[in-house]
TORLODO-663578 format. One record per residue (C-alpha): residue number from 0; z, x, y; residue in three letters. Coordinates in steps of 0.1 Angstrom, whole numbers, padded with zeros to 4 digits. Example, Ala and Ser with C-alpha at 12.3 -4.5 7.8 and 13.67 -1.06 7.14 Angstrom:
REM TORLODO-663578
num;z;x;y;residuo
0;0078;0123;-0045;Ala
1;0071;0137;-0011;Ser
REM end
This chain:
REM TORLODO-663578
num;z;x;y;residuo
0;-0118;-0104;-0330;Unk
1;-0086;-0086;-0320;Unk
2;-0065;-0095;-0295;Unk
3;-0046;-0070;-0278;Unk
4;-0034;-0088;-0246;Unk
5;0002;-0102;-0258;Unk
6;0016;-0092;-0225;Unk
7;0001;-0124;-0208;Unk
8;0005;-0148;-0238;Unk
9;0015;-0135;-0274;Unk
10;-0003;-0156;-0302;Unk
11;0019;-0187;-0317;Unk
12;0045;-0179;-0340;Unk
13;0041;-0194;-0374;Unk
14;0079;-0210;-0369;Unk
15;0070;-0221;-0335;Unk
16;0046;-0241;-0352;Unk
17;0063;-0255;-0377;Unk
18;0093;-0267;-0358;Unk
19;0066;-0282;-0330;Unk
20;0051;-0306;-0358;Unk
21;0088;-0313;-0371;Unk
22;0108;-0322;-0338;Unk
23;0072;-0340;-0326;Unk
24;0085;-0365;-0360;Unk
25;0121;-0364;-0349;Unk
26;0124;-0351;-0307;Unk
27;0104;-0378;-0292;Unk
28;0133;-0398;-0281;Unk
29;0155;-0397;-0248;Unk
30;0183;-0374;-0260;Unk
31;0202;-0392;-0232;Unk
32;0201;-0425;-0245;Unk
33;0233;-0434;-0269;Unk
34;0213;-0452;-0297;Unk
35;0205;-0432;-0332;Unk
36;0169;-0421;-0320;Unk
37;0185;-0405;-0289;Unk
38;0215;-0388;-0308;Unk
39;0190;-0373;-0331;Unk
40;0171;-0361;-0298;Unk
41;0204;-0349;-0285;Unk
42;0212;-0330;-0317;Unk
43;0176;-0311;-0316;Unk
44;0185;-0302;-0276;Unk
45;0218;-0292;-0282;Unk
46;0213;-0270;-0319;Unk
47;0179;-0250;-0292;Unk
48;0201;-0248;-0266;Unk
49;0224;-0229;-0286;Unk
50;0200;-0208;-0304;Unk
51;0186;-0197;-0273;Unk
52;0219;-0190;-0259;Unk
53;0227;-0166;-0284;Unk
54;0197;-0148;-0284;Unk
55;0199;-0144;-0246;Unk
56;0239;-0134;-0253;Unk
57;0249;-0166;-0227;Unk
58;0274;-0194;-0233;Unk
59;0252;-0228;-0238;Unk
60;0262;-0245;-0209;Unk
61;0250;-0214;-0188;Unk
62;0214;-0221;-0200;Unk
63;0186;-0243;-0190;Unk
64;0151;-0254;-0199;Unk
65;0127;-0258;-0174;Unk
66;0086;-0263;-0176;Unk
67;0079;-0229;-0174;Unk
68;0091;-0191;-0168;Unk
69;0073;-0196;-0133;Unk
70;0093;-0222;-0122;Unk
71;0128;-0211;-0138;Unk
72;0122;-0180;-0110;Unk
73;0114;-0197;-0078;Unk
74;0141;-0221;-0089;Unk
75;0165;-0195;-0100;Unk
76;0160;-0178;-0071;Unk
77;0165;-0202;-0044;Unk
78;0186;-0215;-0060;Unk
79;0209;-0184;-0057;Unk
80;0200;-0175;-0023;Unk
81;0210;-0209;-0012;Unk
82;0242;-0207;-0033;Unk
83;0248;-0175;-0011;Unk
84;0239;-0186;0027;Unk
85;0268;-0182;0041;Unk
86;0268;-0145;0026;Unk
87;0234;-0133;0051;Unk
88;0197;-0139;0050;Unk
89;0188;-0105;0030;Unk
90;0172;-0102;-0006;Unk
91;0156;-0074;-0024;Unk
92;0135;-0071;-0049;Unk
93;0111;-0039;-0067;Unk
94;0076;-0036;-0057;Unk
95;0063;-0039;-0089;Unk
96;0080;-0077;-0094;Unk
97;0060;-0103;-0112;Unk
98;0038;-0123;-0087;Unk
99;0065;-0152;-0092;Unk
100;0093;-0133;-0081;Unk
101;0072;-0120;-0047;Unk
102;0057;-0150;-0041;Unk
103;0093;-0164;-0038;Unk
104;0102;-0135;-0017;Unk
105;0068;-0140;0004;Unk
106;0086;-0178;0009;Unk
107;0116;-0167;0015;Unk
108;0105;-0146;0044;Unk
109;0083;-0173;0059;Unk
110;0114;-0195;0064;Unk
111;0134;-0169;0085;Unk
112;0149;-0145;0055;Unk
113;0145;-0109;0054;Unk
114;0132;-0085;0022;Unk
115;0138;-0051;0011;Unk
116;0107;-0038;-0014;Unk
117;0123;-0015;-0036;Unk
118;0097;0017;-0044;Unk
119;0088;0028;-0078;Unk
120;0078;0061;-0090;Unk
121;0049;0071;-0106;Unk
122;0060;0058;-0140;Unk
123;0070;0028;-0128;Unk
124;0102;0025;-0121;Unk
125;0131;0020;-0098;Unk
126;0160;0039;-0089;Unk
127;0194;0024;-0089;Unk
128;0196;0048;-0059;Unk
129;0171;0028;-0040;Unk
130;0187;-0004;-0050;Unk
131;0223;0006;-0036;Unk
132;0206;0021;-0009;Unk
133;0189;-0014;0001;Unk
134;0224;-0029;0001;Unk
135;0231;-0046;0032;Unk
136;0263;-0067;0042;Unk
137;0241;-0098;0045;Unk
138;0226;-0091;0012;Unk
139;0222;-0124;-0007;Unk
140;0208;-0113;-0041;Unk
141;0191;-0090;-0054;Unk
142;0160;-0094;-0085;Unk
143;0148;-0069;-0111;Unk
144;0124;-0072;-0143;Unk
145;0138;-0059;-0173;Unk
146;0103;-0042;-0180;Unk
147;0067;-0043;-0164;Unk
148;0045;-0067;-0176;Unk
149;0020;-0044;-0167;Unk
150;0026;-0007;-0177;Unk
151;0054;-0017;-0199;Unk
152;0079;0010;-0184;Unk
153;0115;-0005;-0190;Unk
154;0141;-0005;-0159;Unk
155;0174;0003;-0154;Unk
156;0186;-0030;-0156;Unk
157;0221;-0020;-0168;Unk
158;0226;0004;-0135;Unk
159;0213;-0017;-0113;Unk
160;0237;-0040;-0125;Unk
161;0266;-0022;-0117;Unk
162;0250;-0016;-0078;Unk
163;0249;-0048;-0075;Unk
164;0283;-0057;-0090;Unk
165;0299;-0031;-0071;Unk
166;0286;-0046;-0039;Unk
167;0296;-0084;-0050;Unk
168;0257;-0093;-0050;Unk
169;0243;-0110;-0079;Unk
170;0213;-0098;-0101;Unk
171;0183;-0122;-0111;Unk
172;0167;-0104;-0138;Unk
173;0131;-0115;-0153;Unk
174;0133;-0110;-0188;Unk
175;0098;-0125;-0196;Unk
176;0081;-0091;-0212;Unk
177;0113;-0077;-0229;Unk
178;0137;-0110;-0242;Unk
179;0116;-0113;-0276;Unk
180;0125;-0077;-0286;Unk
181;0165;-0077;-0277;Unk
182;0189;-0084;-0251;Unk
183;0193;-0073;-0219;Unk
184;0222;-0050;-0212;Unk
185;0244;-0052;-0181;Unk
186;0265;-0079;-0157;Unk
187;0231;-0096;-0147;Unk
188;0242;-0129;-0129;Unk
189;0210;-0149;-0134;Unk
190;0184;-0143;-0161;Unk
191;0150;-0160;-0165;Unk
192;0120;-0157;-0193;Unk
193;0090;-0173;-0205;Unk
194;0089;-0188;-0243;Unk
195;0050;-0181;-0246;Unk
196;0054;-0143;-0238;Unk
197;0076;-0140;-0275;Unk
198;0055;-0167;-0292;Unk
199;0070;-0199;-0289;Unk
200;0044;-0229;-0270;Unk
201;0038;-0225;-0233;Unk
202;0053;-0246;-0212;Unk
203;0090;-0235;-0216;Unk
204;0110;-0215;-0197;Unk
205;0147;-0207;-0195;Unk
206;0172;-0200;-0164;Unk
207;0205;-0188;-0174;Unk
208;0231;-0187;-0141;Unk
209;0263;-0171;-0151;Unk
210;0296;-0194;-0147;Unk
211;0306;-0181;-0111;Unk
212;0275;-0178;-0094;Unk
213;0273;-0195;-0065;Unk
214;0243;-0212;-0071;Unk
215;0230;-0245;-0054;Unk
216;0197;-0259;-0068;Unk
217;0173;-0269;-0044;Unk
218;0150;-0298;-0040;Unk
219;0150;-0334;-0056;Unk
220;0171;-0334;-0094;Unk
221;0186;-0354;-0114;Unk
222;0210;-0352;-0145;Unk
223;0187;-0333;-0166;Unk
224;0196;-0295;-0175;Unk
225;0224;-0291;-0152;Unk
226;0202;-0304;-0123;Unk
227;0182;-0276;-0127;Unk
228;0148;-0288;-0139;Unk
229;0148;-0321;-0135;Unk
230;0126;-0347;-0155;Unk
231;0125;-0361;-0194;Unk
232;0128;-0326;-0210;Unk
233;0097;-0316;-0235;Unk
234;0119;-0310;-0264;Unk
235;0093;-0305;-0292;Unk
236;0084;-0275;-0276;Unk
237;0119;-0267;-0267;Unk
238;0130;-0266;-0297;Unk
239;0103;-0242;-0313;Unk
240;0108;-0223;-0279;Unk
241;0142;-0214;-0299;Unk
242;0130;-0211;-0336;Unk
243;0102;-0191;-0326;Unk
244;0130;-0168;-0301;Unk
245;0153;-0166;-0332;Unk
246;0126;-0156;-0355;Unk
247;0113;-0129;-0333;Unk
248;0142;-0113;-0328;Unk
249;0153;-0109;-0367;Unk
250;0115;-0091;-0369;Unk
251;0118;-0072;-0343;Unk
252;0137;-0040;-0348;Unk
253;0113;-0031;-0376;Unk
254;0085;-0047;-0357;Unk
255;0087;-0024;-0330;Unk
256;0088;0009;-0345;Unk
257;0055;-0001;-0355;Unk
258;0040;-0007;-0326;Unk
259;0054;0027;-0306;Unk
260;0039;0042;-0333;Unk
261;0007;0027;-0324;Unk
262;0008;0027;-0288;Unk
263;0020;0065;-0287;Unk
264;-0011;0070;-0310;Unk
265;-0034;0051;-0280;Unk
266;-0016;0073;-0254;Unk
267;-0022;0103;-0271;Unk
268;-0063;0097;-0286;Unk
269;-0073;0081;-0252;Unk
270;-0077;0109;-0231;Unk
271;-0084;0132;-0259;Unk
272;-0121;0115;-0265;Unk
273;-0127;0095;-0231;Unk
274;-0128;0123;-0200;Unk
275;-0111;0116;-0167;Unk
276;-0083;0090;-0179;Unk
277;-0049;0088;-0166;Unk
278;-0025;0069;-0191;Unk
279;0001;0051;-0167;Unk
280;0040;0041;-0173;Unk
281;0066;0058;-0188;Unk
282;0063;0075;-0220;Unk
283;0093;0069;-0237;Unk
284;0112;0037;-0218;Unk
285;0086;0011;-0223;Unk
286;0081;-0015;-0244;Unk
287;0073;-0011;-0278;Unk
288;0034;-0029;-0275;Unk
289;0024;-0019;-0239;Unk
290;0000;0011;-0231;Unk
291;-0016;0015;-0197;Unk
292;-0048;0033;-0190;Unk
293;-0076;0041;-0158;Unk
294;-0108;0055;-0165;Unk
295;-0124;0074;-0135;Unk
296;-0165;0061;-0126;Unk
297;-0156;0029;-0144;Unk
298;-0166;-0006;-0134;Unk
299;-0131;-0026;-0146;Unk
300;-0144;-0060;-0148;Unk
301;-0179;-0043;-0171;Unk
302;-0155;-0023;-0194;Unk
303;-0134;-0052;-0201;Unk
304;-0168;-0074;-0209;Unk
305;-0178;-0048;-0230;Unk
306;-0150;-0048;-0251;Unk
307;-0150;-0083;-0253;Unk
308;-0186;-0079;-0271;Unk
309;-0172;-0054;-0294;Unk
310;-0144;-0079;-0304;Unk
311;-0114;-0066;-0284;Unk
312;-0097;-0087;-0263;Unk
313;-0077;-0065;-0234;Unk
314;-0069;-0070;-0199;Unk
315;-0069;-0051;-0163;Unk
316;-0058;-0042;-0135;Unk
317;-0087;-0034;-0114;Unk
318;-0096;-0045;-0084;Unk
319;-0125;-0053;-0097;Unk
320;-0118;-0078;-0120;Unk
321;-0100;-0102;-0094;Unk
322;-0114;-0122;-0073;Unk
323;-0095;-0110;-0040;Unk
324;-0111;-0072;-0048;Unk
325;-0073;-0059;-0040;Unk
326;-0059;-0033;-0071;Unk
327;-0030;-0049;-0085;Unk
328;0004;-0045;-0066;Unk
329;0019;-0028;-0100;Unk
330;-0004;-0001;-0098;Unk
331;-0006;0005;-0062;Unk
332;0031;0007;-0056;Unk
333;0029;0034;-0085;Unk
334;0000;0051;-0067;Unk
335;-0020;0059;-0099;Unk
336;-0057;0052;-0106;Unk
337;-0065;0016;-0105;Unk
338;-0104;0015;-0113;Unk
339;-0112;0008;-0147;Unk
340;-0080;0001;-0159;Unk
341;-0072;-0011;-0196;Unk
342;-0039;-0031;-0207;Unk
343;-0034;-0032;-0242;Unk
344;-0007;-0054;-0253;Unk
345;-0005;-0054;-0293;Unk
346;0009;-0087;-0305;Unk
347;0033;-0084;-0336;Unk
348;0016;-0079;-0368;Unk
349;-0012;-0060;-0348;Unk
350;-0035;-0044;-0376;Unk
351;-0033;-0003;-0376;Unk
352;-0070;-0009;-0388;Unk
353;-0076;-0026;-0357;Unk
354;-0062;-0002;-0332;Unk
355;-0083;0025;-0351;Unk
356;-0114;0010;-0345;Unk
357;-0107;0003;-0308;Unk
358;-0100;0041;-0304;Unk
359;-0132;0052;-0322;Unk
360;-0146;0023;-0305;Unk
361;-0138;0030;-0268;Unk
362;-0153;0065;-0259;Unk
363;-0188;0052;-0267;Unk
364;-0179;0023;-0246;Unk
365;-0167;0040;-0217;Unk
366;-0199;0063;-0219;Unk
367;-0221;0037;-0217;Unk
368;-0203;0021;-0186;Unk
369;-0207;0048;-0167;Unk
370;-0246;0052;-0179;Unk
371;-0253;0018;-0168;Unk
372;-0231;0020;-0136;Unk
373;-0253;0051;-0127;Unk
374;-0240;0069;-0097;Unk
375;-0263;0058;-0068;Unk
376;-0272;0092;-0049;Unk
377;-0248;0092;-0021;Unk
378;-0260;0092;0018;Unk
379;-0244;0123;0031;Unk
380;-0248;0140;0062;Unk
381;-0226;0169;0079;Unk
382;-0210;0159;0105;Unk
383;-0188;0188;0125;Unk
384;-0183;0205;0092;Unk
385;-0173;0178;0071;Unk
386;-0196;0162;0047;Unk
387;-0195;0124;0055;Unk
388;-0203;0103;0024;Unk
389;-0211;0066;0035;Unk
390;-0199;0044;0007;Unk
391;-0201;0013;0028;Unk
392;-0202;-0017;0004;Unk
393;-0203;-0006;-0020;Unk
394;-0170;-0014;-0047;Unk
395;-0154;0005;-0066;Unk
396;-0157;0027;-0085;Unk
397;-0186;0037;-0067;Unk
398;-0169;0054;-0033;Unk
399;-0149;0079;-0059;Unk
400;-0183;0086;-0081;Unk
401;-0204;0094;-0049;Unk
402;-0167;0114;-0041;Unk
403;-0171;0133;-0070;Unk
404;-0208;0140;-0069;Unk
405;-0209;0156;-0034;Unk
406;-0172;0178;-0031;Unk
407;-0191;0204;-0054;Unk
408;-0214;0213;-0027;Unk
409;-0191;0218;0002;Unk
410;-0175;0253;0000;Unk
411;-0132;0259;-0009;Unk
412;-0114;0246;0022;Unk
413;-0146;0222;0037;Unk
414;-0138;0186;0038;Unk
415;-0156;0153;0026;Unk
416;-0153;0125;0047;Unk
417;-0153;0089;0028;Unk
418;-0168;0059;0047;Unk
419;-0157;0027;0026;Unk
420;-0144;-0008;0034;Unk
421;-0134;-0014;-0005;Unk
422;-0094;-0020;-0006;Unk
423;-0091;-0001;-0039;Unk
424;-0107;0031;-0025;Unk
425;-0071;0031;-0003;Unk
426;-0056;0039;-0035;Unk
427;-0084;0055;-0059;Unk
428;-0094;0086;-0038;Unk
429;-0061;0097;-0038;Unk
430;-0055;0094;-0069;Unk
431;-0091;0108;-0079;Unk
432;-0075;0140;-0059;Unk
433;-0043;0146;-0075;Unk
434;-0063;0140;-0110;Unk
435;-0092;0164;-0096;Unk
436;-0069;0190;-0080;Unk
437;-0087;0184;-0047;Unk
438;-0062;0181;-0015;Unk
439;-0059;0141;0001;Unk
440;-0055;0148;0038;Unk
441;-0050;0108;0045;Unk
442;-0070;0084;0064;Unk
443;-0085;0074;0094;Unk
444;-0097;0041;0114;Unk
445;-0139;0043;0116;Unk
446;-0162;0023;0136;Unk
447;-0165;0005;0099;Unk
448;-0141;0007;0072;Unk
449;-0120;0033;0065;Unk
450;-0126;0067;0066;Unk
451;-0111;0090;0037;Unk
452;-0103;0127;0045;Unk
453;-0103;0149;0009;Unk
454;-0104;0190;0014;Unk
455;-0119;0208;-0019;Unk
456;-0090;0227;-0032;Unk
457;-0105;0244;-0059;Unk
REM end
C-alpha cells in the first residue's frame, strides 16, 4: 500500500517514536511540581520547548504548546484580535485559508467583526497588492498560510509581511504544510503549525506570539503555557513533537529535491497519458511533495475508491467526495476544475518505484471511471436557438459530460443552455470552457436550478 496523502497527516517519524516511549518512562509527572519527578518533567518541557523554538527561529518564551494546530489558530487568533480591539473590528484573511483559520473568521463575523477575503489567482496565490489593498484603519490583523495545504503553491509570506508591518498590523501565519521543510521568512507576528503534518504524534500544536504583540488570550486559563492552552500539558508527545521537528528538518534539504523531482515527474506524465486533466497550483513555488490534479467526466469520490483498490492512498477535492456536495473553497477561489480531483501528497522517503506505478497505474484507472460512469444520453431540446440540456439531479460530473456530448451538434456561435442544481457545476462548466475553448457567457436564475449559458467557440 502506498500512501501518498502526507498533506493531511504525514506517517510517524521513527524519532517521534522513540522519544514518545522514552519521555512516556520519564514525562509523566507534573513539570510544575518542585519534587525530583516534576523537575525531570520540567527539564523534558523546557529542552522541547527550546528545540522547537529554534526550528521555528522564535525565542522559547515566545512559544506554546497547545492540543492541536486547530486550536493554536482560533486561539491565536482571537487572541490577537482581542489584543487589538481598541485598534477596529476589521480582519483579513486569503480565500484559500485553512478551514480553521475561516471558521474563526466566520466567528468573528457573527459577533459583530468585519472580513476582507483576499482573492487568489489561478495558481493559487495571493498578491501582496491585494493584502495592502484590504488595509483599513480599523484593521486588527491580518492571517496568511505559508503554503496551501491543498495545491501546495507557496505564498508570499515575506511581502505580505512587510504590508502588514508597514501598516502597524500584525501577521498570523499558518505554517502547518511548510514548518517541517524550513522556516518561514519575514516579520510574521504570530505563527502557528501542526506537529502531525511533519511527523511528530497528533495532538500537538504550537502558537508562537512575538514579544510585542498585543495579544490577550481569551476564555478560561490558567498558568499553563503562558495562559495560552491551558490544562496538564501532554508532554510525551510534546517532546517527540520537537525531536521528530528537529529531525525533519536536518533531512530535509536533501529530502526535498527528491520529491520535486517526483512531483514535477507527476505534473508532467499526468496529462500526457490521461486526456482532459488540468494540473492545479504553481509550478515552481510549491512545496516540494504536493501535486494537484482534475480529471474532466470523473466521478471524484469513484476515482479515489479505485485507487484505494489498486493500493494508493490519495485524497480530493471534489465535491463529490464530501458530504455537503460543495467543491472545496481552495479550488473554487482559484476557479479551476474541481471534479475528479487527485491530491498527492508524497510523504518523505516516498519510493520512486511507487510513484512509477501510480503513473502507469492511473490512465487505466481513469478510463475505466469514465466507462463505468457512462454518460447518460442528455435530454436536450431547442429552445429559441439554444440547445437546453437538462442536467437536473444529476451530480457531477455528469452536467459537464452531457455538456460535452451535445456542444458538437450546435453550429459555431449557437449556445447550450445547462439546467443543473449541483453546486460544483457553478464552477466546473467554466472551467470545462476555458479547458475546451468554448466561450462561458455566465449564468442565470431558472424555474429550477441554475441555468448555465456556454457559446461554441470553435
Amino acid at each position: 500500500m502506498s500512501y501518498f496523502d502526507a498533506a493531511s497527516a504525514a506517517p510517524l517519524h521513527p524519532v517521534a517514536r522513540q522519544a514518545l516511549l522514552a519521555a512516556l518512562d520519564d514525562g509523566w509527572a507534573d513539570p510544575s511540581r518542585l519534587y525530583r519527578e516534576g523537575r525531570k518533567a520540567r527539564m523534558l518541557l523546557d529542552a522541547a520547548r527550546e528545540a522547537a523554538a529554534e526550528a521555528v527561529g522564535c525565542r522559547a518564551d515566545e512559544l506554546s504548546f497547545t492540543p492541536s494546530g486547530t486550536r493554536a489558530v482560533h486561539t491565536g487568533i482571537a487572541g490577537a484580535l482581542a489584543g487589538r480591539r481598541r485598534t477596529g473590528r476589521h480582519l483579513i484573511v486569503s480565500a484559500v485559508e485553512h478551514s480553521s483559520v475561516l471558521h474563526s473568521a466566520e466567528v468573528f463575523e457573527a459577533e459583530g467583526g468585519q472580513v476582507t477575503r483576499v482573492p487568489v489567482s489561478r495558481q493559487g496565490a495571493v498578491d501582496a497588492g491585494s493584502y495592502e489593498a484590504a488595509m483599513r484603519p480599523d484593521t486588527a490583523l491580518a492571517c496568511l498560510q505559508s503554503a496551501n495545504h491543498e495545491v501546495g503553491t507557496v505564498q508570499p509570506v515575506a511581502a505580505v509581511a512587510e504590508v502588514c508591518r508597514a501598516a502597524g498590523v500584525p501577521l498570523l501565519v499558518d505554517a502547518a504544510q511548510s514548518l517541517g521543510w524550513g522556516r518561514v521568512e519575514g516579520d510574521w507576528s504570530v505563527l502557528t503549525a501542526s506537529a502531525h503534518k511533519w511527523g511528530g504524534p497528533s495532538g500537538v500544536g504550537l502558537l508562537v506570539v512575538r514579544k510585542g504583540v498585543r495579544f490577550a488570550a481569551q476564555g478560561a486559563s490558567d498558568e499553563r503555557e503562558s495562559g495560552r492552552a491551558p490544562g496538564f500539558e501532554n508532554l510525551p508527545a510534546i517532546v517527540a513533537a520537537a525531536a521528530s521537528l528537529r529531525a525533519v528538518r536536518a533531512e530535509a534539504e536533501q529530502e526535498a529535491v527528491r520529491l520535486r523531482e517526483l512531483t514535477a515527474r507527476i505534473r508532467a506524465r499526468v496529462p500526457e497519458s490521461v486526456p482532459d486533466v488540468e494540473v492545479v497550483g504553481d509550478a515552481e513555488l510549491r512545496l516540494p511533495g504536493i501535486v494537484t490534479f482534475s480529471c474532466l467526466y470523473v466521478d471524484g469520490e469513484t476515482l479515489l475508491h479505485e485507487l484505494d483498490r489498486e493500493g494508493f492512498s490519495v485524497s480530493s477535492g471534489s465535491s463529490c467526495t464530501s458530504s455537503t456536495l460543495t467543491p472545496s473553497h481552495v479550488l473554487k477561489a482559484m476557479g479551476v476544475l474541481s471534479e475528479g480531483n487527485v491530491r498527492v501528497s508524497l510523504p518523505a522517503g516516498a519510493a520512486e518505484a511507487e510513484v512509477e506505478r501510480f503513473l502507469a497505474v492511473l490512465p487505466g484507472v481513469v478510463a475505466g471511471v469514465r466507462e463505468k460512469l457512462g454518460a447518460p444520453a442528455p435530454v436536450a431540446a431547442v429552445h429559441e436557438d439554444v440547445l437546453v440540456v437538462d442536467a437536473l439531479g444529476k451530480r457531477c460530473p455528469i452536467p459537464v459530460i452531457e455538456l460535452a456530448k451535445v456542444i458538437g451538434t450546435v453550429p459555431v456561435g449557437g449556445r447550450v443552455r445547462v439546467l443543473s442544481d449541483d453546486e460544483a457545476a457553478r464552477l466546473d462548466i467554466p472551467a470545462w470552457c476555458e479547458m475546451r475553448g468554448q466561450e462561458y457567457e455566465g449564468e442565470e436564475k431558472a424555474e429550477k436550478g441554475t441555468a448555465y449559458l456556454v457559446r461554441r467557440a470553435t
